[in-house]
N, C-alpha and C positions, 0 to 999 in steps of 0.2 A: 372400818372407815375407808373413805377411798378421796385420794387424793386429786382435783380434777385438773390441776394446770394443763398436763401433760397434754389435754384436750383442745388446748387452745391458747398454748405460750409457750416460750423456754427452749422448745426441744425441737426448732426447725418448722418445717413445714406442718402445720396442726393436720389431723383427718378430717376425711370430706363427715360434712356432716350427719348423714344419714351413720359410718361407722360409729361418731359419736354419741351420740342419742342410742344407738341398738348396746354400748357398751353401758352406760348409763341403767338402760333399761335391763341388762343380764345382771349389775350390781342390786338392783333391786330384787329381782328376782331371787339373787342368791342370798338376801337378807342383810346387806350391806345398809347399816341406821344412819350413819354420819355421814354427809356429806361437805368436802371443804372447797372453798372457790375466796375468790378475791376481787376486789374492785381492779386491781392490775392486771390482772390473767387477761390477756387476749385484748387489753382498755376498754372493760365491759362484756367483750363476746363472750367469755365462759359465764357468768354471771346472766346472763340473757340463753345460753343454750340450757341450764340449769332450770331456768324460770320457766323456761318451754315445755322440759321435760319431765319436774316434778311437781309441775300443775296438778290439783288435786293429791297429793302423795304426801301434805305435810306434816298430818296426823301424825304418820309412818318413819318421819325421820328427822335427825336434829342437821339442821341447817345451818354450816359454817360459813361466814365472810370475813375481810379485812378492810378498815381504811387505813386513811392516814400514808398512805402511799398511792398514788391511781397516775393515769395517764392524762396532761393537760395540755391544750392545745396549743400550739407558738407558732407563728409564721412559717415556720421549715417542719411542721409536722406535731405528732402527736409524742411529746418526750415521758417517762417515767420522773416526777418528782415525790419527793418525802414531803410530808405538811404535816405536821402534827398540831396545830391551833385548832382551837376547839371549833371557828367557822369553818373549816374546812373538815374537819372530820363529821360534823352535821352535814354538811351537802355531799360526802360520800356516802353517809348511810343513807340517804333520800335515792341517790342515784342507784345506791344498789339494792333497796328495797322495791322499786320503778323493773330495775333489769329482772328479780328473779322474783317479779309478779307474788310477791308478797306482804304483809303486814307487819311481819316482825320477824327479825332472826337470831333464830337460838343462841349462838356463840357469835360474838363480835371482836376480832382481834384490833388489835394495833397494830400493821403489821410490823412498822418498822417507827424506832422510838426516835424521835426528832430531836436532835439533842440540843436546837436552839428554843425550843419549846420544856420548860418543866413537865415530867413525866405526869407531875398531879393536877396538874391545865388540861392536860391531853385528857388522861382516865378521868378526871369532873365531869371532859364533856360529856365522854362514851357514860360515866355513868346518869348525866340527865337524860340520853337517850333511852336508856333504864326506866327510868322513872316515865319518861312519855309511852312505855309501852311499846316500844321500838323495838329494843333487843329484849333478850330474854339473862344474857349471861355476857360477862366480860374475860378477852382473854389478853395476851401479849405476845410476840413475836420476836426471836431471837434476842431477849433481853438477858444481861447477869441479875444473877437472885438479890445484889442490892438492890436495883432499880425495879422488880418483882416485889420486894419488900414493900419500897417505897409506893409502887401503886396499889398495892392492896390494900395497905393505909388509907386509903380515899374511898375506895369500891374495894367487897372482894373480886380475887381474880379468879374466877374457874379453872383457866388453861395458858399455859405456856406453850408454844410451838416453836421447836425448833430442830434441827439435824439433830440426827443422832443415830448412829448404827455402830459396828463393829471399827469401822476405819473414821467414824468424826463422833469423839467420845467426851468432848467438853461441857456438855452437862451435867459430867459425872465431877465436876471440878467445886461445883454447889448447887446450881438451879435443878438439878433432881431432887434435893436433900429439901431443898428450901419448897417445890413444889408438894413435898412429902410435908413438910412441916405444915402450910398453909390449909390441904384439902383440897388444892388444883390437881387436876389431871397434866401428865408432860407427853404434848400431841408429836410424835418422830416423824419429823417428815424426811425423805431419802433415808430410809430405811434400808431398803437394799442397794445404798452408797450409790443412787443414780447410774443403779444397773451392773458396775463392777460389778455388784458381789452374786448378782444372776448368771456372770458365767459367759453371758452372752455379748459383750461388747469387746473385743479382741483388739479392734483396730481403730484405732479413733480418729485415724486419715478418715475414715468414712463417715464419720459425723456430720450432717448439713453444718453450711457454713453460718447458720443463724444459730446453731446451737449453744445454751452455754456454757456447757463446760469445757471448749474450746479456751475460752476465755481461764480456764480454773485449773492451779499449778499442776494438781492433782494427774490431770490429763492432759499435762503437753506432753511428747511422745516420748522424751528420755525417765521422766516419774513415770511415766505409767507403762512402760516397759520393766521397771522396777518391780511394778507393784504387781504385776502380771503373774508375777512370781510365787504370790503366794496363792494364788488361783490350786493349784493341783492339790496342795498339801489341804486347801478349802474344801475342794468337791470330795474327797479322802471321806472327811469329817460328814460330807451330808449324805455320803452314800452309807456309811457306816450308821449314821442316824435315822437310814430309811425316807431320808425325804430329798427334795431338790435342794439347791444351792440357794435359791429365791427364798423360798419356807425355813428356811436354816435361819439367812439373815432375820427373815420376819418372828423367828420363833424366841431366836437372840433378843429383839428388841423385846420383846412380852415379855421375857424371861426377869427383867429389870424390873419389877416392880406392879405391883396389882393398878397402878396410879399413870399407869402408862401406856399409850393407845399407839399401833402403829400405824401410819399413815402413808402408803403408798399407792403410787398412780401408774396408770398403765394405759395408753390405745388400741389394747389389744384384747377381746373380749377371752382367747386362751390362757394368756397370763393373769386375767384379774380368778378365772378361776383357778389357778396355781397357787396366786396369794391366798386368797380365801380359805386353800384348805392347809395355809399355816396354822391356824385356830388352835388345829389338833394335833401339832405336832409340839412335846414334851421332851424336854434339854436334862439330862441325867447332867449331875456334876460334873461327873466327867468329861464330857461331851465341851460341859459350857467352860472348862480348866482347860480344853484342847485348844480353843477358838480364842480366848483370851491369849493365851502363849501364843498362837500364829499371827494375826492380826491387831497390832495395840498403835499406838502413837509411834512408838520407836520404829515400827516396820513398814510402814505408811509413808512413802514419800510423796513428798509438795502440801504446802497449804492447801486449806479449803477454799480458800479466797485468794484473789488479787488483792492486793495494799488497797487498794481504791473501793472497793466493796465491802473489805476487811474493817475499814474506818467506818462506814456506814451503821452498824451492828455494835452491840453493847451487850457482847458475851465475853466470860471467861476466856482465856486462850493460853494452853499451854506454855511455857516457855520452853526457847530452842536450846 
């Protein structure tokens, strides 16, 4: 599956759009089924570059969106709000059905659960879009396996979506067990820890200033000089396993469970075929006892969130 924010949110300045469409178009060709995008990515643009690009290719693949989060317009600009009311989550699925030039979308998340809204308000709506033929499946986003419980009971829920790699391991606290229990799929998104664990981001002074992980404990420059650390004793482990440090991470997350898809994004037609040929790469016990010992919660400094983000989300969280 392939992750598309990366295309057109989040990570600074997006690519001109002819790169995007030609990476788009090399995921297809390498047999890439799932595709995930969002009413907030880009306030529409990725949801509209998607609709452009897999015109005709529906047959071919399952089609991920989110509401319940999107970008609304206020005298000083276009701001990110949370809505989870069942009118507002109909008039995201209109708009994003409109943007990605379709009739129905396979996977429908929530992306983010409103918590002045009851969860079972929220999934009634998404599930009468259900029923109108709208979506095809219901998912949720960054939720604990209570509030998972809790809307499955309404609607089942096909998919959970949330972090999950090597260094943000909080699903393993229930919402794996509980996605296991239910028959949902646990969608990872940052899977290769938003590049740490690729080896390739050294210096995060060089980050654009729009970036967010500027923002995220994780990467202010005294934690992730920390964390930097476990980098060598990492690439050890994937040179010894015959593959990159990218495919390592990705091979880790598959390794957790048949119920569990890894979801990473890339603007770079090179590294989507990197990822790709994680597939095939196979974690011996030992390998996956090496990587657990290096990398766990204890070794990892900074949160995954700021307090202000941290609040927003209705996950599990370690305690310090």
């Amino acid at each position: 599956s392939l992750g598309c924010m990366n295309l057109s949110h989040a990570y600074g300045a997006p690519p001109p759009p002819a790169q995007a469409e030609a990476l788009l178009q090399r995921a297809l060709d390498l047999g890439v089924t799932m595709f995930d995008t969002a009413a907030l990515y880009g306030f529409g643009a990725n949801e509209t570059l998607l609709g452009r690009v897999l015109q005709g290719r529906r047959d071919r693949i399952v089609l991920a969106s989110k509401g319940g989060m999107a970008g609304v317009t206020f005298d000083d600009g276009v701001k990110r709000v949370i809505d989870g009311r069942p009118a507002a989550i109909r008039r995201n699925c209109e708009d994003s059905l409109r943007r990605l030039q379709t009739d129905c979308i396979d996977l429908y998340y929530l992306h983010r659960w409103d918590k002045a809204v009851p969860i079972e308000d929220s999934v009634g709506a998404m599930a009468d879009l259900v029923h109108q033929g709208k979506v095809r499946a219901l998912g949720l986003s960054e939720v604990s396996a209570a509030t998972l419980r809790r809307a499955h009971a309404v609607h089942p829920i096909a998919a959970v979506q949330s972090e999950y790699s090597l260094w943000s391991r909080n699903v393993e606290l229930g919402v794996l067990q509980a996605c296991r229990d239910i028959g949902a799929a646990l969608v990872a998104f940052s899977p290769t820890a938003r590049a740490f664990l690729t080896g390739t981001l050294r210096d995060v002074s060089a980050l654009d200033a729009k970036d967010i992980r500027r923002g995220m404990p994780r990467f202010q420059p005294d934690n992730y000089a920390r964390n930097l650390s476990l980098l060598d004793g990492y690439a050890a482990i994937a040179r010894d396993a015959g593959c990159s440090m990218a495919q390592l991470a990705l091979a880790w997350v598959l390794s957790r469970g048949e119920h569990v898809i890894a979801l990473p994004g890339t603007t770079q037609v090179a590294h989507l075929e990197e990822n790709f040929g994680a597939a095939a790469v196979a974690l011996d016990a030992a390998v996956l006892q090496r990587l657990d010992a290096l990398i766990h919660r204890h070794s990892v400094h900074g949160a995954r969130y700021n307090p202000a983000t941290q609040a927003e989300i209705d996950t599990e969280e370690f305690a310090d």
